[in-house]
Structures are given as structure tokens and as C-alpha cells.
C-alpha positions as protocol buffer text, in pm:
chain_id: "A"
residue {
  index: 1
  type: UNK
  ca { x: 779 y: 113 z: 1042 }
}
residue {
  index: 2
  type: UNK
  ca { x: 569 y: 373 z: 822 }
}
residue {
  index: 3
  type: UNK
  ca { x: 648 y: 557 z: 512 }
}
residue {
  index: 4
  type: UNK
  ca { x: 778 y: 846 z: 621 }
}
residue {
  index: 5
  type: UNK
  ca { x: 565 y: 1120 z: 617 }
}
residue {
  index: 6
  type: UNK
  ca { x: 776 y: 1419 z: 491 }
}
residue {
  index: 7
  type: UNK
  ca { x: 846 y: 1177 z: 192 }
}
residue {
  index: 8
  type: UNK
  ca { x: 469 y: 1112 z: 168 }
}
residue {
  index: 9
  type: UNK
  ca { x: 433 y: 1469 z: 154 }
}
residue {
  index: 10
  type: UNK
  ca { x: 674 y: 1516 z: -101 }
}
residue {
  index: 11
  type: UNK
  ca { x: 462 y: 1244 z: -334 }
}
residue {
  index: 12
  type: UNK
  ca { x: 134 y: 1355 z: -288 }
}
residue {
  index: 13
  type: UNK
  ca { x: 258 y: 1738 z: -388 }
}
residue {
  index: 14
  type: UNK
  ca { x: 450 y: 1601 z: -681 }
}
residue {
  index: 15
  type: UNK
  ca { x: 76 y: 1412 z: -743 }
}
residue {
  index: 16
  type: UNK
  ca { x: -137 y: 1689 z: -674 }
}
residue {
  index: 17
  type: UNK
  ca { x: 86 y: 1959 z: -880 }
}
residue {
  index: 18
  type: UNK
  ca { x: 47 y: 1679 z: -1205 }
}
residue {
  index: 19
  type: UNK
  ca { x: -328 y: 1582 z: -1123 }
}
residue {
  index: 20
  type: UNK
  ca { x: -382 y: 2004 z: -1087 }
}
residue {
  index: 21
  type: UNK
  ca { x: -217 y: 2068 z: -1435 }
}
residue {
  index: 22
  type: UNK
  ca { x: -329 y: 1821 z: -1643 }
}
residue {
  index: 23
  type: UNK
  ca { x: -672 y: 1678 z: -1517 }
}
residue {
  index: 24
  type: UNK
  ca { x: -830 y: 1973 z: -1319 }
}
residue {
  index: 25
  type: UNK
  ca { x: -696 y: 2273 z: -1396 }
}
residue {
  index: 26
  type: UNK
  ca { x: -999 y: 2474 z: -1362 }
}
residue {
  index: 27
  type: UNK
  ca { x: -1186 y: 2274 z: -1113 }
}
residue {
  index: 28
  type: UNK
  ca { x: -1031 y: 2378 z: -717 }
}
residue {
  index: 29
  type: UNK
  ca { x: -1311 y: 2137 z: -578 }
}
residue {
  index: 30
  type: UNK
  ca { x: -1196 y: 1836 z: -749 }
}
residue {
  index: 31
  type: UNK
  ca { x: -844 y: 1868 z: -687 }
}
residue {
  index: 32
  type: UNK
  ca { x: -909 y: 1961 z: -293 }
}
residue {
  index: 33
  type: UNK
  ca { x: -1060 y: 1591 z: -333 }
}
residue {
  index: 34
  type: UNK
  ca { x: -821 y: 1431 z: -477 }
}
residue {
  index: 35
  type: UNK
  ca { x: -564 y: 1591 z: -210 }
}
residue {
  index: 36
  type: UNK
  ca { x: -779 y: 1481 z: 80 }
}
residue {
  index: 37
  type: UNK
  ca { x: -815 y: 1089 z: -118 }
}
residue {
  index: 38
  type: UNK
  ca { x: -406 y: 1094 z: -134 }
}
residue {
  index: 39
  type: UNK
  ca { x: -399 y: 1168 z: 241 }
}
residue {
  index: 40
  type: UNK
  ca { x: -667 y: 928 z: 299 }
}
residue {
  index: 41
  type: UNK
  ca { x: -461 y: 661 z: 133 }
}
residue {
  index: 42
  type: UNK
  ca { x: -176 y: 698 z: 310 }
}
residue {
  index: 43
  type: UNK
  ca { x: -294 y: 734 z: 627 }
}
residue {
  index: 44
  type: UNK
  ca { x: -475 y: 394 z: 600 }
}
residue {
  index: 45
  type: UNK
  ca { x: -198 y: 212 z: 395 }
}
residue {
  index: 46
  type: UNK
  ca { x: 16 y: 346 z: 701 }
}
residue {
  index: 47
  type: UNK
  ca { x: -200 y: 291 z: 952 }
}
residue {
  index: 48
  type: UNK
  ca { x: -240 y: -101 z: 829 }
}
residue {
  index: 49
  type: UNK
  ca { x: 96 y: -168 z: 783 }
}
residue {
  index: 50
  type: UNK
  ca { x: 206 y: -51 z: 1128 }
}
residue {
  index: 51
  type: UNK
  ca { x: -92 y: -273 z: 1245 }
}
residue {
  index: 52
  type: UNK
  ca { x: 55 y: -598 z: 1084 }
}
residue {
  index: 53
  type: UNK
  ca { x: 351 y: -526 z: 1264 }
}
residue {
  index: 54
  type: UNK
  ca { x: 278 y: -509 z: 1599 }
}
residue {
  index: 55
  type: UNK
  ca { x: -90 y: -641 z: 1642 }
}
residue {
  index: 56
  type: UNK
  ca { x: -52 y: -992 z: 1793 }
}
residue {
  index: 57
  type: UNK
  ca { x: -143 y: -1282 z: 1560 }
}
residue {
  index: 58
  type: UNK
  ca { x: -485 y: -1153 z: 1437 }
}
residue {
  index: 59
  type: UNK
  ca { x: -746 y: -1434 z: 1284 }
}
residue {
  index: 60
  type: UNK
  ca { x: -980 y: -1379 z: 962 }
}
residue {
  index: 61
  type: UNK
  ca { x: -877 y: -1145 z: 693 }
}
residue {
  index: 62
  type: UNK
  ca { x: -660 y: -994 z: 891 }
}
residue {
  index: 63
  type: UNK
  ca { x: -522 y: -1302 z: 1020 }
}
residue {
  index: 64
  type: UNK
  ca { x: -417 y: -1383 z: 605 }
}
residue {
  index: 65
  type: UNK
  ca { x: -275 y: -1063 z: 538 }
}
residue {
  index: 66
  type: UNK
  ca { x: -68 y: -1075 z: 856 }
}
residue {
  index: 67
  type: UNK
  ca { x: 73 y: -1391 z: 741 }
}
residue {
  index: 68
  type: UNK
  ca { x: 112 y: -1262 z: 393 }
}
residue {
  index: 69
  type: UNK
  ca { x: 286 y: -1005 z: 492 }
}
residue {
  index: 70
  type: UNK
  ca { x: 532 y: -1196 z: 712 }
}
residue {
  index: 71
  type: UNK
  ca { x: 611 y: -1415 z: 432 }
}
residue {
  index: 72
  type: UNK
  ca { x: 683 y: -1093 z: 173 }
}
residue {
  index: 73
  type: UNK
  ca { x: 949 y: -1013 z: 431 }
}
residue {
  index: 74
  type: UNK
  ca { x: 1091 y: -1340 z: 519 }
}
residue {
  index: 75
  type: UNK
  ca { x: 1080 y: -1462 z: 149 }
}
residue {
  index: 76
  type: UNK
  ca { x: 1328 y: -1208 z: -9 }
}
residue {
  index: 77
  type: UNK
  ca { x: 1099 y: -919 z: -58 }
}
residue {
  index: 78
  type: UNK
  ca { x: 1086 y: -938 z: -399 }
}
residue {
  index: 79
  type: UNK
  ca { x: 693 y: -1009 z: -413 }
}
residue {
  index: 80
  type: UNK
  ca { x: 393 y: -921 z: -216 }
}
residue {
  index: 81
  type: UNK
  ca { x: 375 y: -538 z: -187 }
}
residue {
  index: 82
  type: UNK
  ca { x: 34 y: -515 z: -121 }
}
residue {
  index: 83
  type: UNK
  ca { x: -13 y: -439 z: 246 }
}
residue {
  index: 84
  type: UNK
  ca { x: -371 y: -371 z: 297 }
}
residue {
  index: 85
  type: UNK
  ca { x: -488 y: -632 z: -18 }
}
residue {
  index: 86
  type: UNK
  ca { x: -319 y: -908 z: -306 }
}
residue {
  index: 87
  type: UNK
  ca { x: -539 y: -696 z: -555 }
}
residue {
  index: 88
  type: UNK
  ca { x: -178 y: -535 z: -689 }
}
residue {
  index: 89
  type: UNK
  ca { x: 13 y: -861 z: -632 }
}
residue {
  index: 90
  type: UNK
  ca { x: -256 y: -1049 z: -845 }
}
residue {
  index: 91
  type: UNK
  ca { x: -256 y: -772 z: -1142 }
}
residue {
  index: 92
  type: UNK
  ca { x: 68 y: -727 z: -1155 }
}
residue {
  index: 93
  type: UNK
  ca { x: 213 y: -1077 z: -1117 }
}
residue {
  index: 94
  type: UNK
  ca { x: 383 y: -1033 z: -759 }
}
residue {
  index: 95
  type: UNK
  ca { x: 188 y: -1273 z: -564 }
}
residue {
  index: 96
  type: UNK
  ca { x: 354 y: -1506 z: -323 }
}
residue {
  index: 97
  type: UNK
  ca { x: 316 y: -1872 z: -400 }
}
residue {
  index: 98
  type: UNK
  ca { x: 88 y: -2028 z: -139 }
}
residue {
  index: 99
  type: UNK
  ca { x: 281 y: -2364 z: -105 }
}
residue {
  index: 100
  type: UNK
  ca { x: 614 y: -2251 z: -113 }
}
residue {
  index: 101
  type: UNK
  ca { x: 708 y: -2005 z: 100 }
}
residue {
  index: 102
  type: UNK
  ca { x: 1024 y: -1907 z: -38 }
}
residue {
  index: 103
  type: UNK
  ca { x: 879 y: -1934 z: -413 }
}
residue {
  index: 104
  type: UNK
  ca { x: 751 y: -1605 z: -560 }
}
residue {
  index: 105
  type: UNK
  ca { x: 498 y: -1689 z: -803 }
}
residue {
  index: 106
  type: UNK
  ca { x: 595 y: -1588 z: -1189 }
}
């Protein structure tokens, strides 16, 4: 139910290795940063995802992005990637229509 982590690794090299050529190249501090914010993120989008699953119905914030999330996978999954927010969803036009369940919102 996670992203698996050897793939994770794998993308957060493949960022580092860009982020270390092109935007830090002289700075090891910065880009030991960076590594540790990559591995932050996915820890907590993994973390939050695996909660949605198997937390029982959860109320509050929580609560709405537990349903949210149900719906992106009973819907078609063609909308509503964010797992830990809509802040994507809403920028980049993926956000599941509130009235219609089975209606991805263009």
C-alpha cells in the first residue's frame, strides 16, 4: 500500500544527482538538505497514505481526505492524486467534483 521504497530510492538519487549538478554544485550542505527534505517527503506522503487506508473512519481533516481519497479510487482514478492535500488537484485541474462522485471535475 506504499510506494515502494527501492523505487523511492531510485527517484530521490535520480533528484539528488540533477539538484547536485545543476543547483548546488559547490554547496555539500545544501544538497545534504535537500536529500534529507526528499526523504522527509516520502516518508510522510507514505506514512499518510498507508494511514487512509487502514485507520478506521477518521473525523475532521482527516475525516475529508479519507473520503477524498476513497472516492479517487472508487471514481476511476483518473483525478485526485493528492494524498496528504487537494493543493495539486486544485492547481493542476484534477480535483474530484464534490456532487458527483463519479464526475472528475474539468
Amino acid at each position: 500500500m506504499v510506494f515502494p521504497p527501492a523505487l523511492a530510492v531510485i527517484f530521490m538519487s535520480i533528484g539528488y544527482n540533477t539538484v547536485y549538478m545543476l543547483v548546488f554544485p559547490n554547496n555539500r550542505d545544501l544538497r545534504i538538505i535537500y536529500w534529507v527534505g526528499l526523504l522527509y517527503g516520502y516518508i510522510c506522503y507514505d506514512l499518510t497514505h498507508y494511514a487512509l487506508h487502514h485507520i478506521g473512519k477518521a473525523r475532521g481533516y482527516f475525516g475529508r481526505l479519507q473520503r477524498y481519497h476513497n472516492q479517487h479510487h472508487f471514481s476511476g482514478e483518473d483525478a485526485g492524486y493528492g494524498v496528504s492535500s487537494k493543493f495539486w488537484d486544485i492547481i493542476f485541474g484534477t480535483e474530484l467534483s464534490k456532487t458527483d462522485p463519479h464526475a472528475n471535475k474539468k
